[in-house]
N, C-alpha and C positions, 0 to 999 in steps of 0.2 A: 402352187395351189396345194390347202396342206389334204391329205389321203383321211376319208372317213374310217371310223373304228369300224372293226366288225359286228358292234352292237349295232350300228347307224346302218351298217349295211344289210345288218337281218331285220332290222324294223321299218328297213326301204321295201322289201323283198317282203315281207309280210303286212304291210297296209293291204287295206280291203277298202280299196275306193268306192265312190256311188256307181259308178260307170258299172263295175263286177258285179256289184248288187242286178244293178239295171241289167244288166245283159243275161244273166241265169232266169230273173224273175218274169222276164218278156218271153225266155224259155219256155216258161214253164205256161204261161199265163197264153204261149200262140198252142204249146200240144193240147192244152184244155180245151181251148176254142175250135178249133180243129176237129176235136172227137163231138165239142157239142154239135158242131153244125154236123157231122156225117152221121150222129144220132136223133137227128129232127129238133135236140132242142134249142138251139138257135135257128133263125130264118135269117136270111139274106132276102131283100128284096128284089125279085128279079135274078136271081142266082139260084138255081134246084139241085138240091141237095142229091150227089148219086147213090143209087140203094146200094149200100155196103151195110153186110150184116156186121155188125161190131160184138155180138155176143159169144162167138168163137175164139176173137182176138182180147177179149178181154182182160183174160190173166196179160199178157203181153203188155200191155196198154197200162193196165197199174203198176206194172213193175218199171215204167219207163217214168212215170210218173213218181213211185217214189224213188226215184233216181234222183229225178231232174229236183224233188223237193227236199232232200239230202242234201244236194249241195248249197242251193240257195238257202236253205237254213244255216250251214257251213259257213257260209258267207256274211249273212246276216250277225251270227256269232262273232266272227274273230275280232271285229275291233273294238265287241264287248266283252271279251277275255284281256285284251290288251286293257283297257281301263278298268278293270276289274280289279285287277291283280300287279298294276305296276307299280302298288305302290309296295309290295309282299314280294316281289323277286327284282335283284341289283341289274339284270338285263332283260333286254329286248330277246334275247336268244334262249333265254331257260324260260319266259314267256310261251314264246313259238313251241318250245319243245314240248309244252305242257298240253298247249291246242291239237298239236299233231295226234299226242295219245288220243285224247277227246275227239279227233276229228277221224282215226280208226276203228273206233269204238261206232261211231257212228257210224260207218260205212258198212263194218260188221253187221251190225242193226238191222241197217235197211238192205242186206244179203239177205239177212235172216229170214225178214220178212218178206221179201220177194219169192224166196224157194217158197215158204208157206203157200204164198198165193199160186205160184205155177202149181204147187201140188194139191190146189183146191181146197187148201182149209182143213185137209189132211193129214198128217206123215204117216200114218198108221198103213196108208195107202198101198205103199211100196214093199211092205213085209217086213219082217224080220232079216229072212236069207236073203232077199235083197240088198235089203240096208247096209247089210257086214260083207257082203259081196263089191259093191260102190264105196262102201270106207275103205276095205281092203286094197281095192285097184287105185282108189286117190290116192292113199298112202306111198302106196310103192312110188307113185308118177312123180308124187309133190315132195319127196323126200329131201330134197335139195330145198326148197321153199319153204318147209315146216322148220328143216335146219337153221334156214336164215331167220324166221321169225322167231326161235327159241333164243336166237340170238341177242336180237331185238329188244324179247323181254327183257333179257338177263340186262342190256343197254338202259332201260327204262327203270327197272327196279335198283336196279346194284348200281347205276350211275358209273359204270367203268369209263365213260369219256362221255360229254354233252355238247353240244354245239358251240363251236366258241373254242373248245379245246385245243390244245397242239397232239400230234398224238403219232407212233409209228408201228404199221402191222404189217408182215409179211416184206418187210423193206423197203415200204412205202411212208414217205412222212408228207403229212398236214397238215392245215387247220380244218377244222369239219366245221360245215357248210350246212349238212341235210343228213338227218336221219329217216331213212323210211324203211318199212319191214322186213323188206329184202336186203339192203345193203345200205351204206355209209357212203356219203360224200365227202372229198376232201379237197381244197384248193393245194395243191402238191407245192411243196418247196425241197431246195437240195436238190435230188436226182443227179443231173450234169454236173449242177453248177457245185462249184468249190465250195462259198460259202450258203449256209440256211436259206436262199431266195427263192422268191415265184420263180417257178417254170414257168408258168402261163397254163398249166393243164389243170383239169380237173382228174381226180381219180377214185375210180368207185369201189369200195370193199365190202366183198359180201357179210354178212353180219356175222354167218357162221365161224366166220376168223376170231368170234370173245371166246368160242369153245373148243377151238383148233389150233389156235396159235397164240403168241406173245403178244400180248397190248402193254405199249409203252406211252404211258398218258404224260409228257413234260407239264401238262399245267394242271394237272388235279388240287393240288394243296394250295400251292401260292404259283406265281407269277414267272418266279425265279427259276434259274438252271444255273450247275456249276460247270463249267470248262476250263480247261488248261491249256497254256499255251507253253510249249518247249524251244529253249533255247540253247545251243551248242556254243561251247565255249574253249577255247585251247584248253590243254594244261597248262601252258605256258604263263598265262592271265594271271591275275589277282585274284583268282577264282573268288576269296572274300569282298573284294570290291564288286562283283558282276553279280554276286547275290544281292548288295547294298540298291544298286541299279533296277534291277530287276523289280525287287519288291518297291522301292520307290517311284518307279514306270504304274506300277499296277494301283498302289494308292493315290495317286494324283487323280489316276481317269478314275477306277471304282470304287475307294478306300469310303468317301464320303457316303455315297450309293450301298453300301454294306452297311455300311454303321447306321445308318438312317434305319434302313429294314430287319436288323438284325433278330430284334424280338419282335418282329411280325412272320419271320422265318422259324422263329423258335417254338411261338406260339402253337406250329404243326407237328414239331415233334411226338410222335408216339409213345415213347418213353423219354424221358428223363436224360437218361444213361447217354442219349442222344447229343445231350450239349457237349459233351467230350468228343464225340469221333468224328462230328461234322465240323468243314471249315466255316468258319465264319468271319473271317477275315483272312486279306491275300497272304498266300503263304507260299514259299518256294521250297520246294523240294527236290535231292540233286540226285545225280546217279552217274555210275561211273561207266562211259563206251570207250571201244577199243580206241581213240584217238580225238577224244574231245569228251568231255564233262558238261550231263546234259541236265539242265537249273529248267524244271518245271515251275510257273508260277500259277496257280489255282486262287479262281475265285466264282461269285457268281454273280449273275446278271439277269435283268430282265428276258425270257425265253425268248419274246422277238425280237428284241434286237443284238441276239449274242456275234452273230456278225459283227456286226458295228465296234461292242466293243473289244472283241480280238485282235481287230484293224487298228484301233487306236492303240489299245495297250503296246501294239507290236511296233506299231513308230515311234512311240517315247522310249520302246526298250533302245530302237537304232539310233535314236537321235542322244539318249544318253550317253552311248558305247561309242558311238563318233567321238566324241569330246573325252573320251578317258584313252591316254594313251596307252593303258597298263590293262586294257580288257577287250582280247581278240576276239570273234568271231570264228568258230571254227567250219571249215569249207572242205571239200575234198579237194588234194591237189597232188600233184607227182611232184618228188624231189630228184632229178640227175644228177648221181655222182659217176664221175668219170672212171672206166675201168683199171685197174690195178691202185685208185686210193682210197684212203680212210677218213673220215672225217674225224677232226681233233675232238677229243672230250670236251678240252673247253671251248669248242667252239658250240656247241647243244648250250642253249639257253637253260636255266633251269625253272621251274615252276617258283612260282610266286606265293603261292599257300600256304601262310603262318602256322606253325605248328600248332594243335591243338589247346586250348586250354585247361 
């Protein structure tokens, strides 16, 4: 069964069925009916109304009401933002993202508008020394909170990473799932596991981490990421042949896969100067350890599935090197020579590596 994209799963995850409609609107439509009949102006036939004075609880009562008509409005919106606008943004996910602002805003609103009413139509009510009294102690309390929303913003404005992203903070990596003002959602991959995979967790980051720490956003520009894969080699080898191996392992799997994307890669460059120091095609590069020659071959690949091709690249490398008898593998191993002899000069193999050109 093939695995829906993460577009398919945020626009599973953000339908607004009739049912939601319905159930908010019955909400709202049973607290209405309710306050009408406990204020006389609905009759029930046969049913008496108990004297409850309602004009005490008032403020209460509309702030519960514009509550419950907030969201149903909320509701009634989202799958007219989703047609609105799907034809002006490439996902379902920078959709959602857009509603989310619009759907804080809103909430803000009807805060807004609820303290008015608790404070009678008011603010002047409370004082001056009041007021800066009550900002002051919220300040203090919600400073963690205020942190994550400036966070937030800077998320929503500066677009440092959006839904849909890959992304690693505090040494956490994933794809993000949900942005809300407090913190970051991410379906976690890596952690235990060896390569890039689900964990299976979710993992939540406070937002204050865009202005405390490092954001490393793998799919901001394009799609792509570069990785390297290293391979140890005798000296003993054809070191010139295991580099021929190598980089023909890497273009068989990604060779095509690079050239195809090359100038869609390039296209993000910031400068220029750019097309020189990025690879853009597989390239190996060697390096000399105390007992084996280490042939890095660098390229890049699609960010989720650079597992995948690691794995493959690193079986054509074995399965070429199998079939070359002139290109070891190098291994750690112990050699026992027996005390009081020497091994002969010419019995030491010598390296294989054509002199330079």
């Amino acid at each position: 069964m093939e695995k829906p994209s993460l577009s398919e799963a945020v626009a599973r995850a953000t339908r607004s069925p009739s049912v939601s409609i319905a159930y908010w609107l019955s909400a709202l439509l049973l607290v209405v009916g309710v306050l009408a009949f406990l204020s006389g102006a609905i009759v029930i036939p046969g049913v008496q109304a108990p004297q409850v004075n309602l004009q005490s609880e008032k403020p209460f009562l509309l702030v519960l009401t514009i509550f419950l008509g907030t969201k149903l409005l909320l509701e009634i919106l989202k799958p007219l933002f989703r047609a609105g606008l799907k034809d002006r943004f490439r996902t379902e996910a920078d959709i959602f993202s857009i509603f989310q602002v619009f759907s804080y805003v809103a909430w803000l609103g009807a805060l807004g508008f609820a303290v008015y009413v608790l404070l009678g139509g008011n603010f002047a009510e409370i004082g001056v020394l009041g007021g800066a009294v009550v900002f002051g102690v919220l300040l203090f309390i919600l400073q963690e909170p205020l942190m994550n929303c400036v966070g937030w913003a800077i998320l929503v404005t500066r677009r440092v990473y959006k839904l849909g992203d890959r992304i690693e903070v505090n040494n956490t990596k994933g794809y993000v799932v949900a942005i809300s003002p407090m913190n970051t959602t991410v379906r976690e991959f890596g952690g235990w596991m060896s390569r890039d995979t689900f964990t299976g967790r979710y993992a939540t980051i406070p937002n204050k981490s865009v202005l405390t720490s490092n954001v490393f956003n793998y799919t901001k520009d394009t799609p792509f990421i570069w990785t390297e894969i290293l391979v140890s080699i005798t000296y003993e080898s054809n070191l010139r042949r295991a580099e021929e191996i190598v980089l023909e392992a890497a273009n068989e799997i990604v060779g095509d896969l690079m050239q195809d994307n090359k100038e869609a890669v390039r296209e993000k460059y910031e400068f220029r100067d750019l097309a020189t120091y990025v690879i853009e095609d597989p390239t190996v590069r060697w390096r000399m350890r105390d007992s084996w020659v280490e042939l890095g071959i660098v390229f890049f690949c699609p960010a989720y599935r650079k597992g995948y091709y690691e794995s493959e690249v690193t079986k054509r490398i074995l399965e070429k090197i199998a079939d070359e008898p002139n290109v070891q593998i190098a291994y750690p191993h112990n050699v026992s020579v027996p005390f009081g002899r020497t091994v002969p000069h010419d019995a030491v193999p010598s390296a294989t590596l054509p002199p330079p050109r």
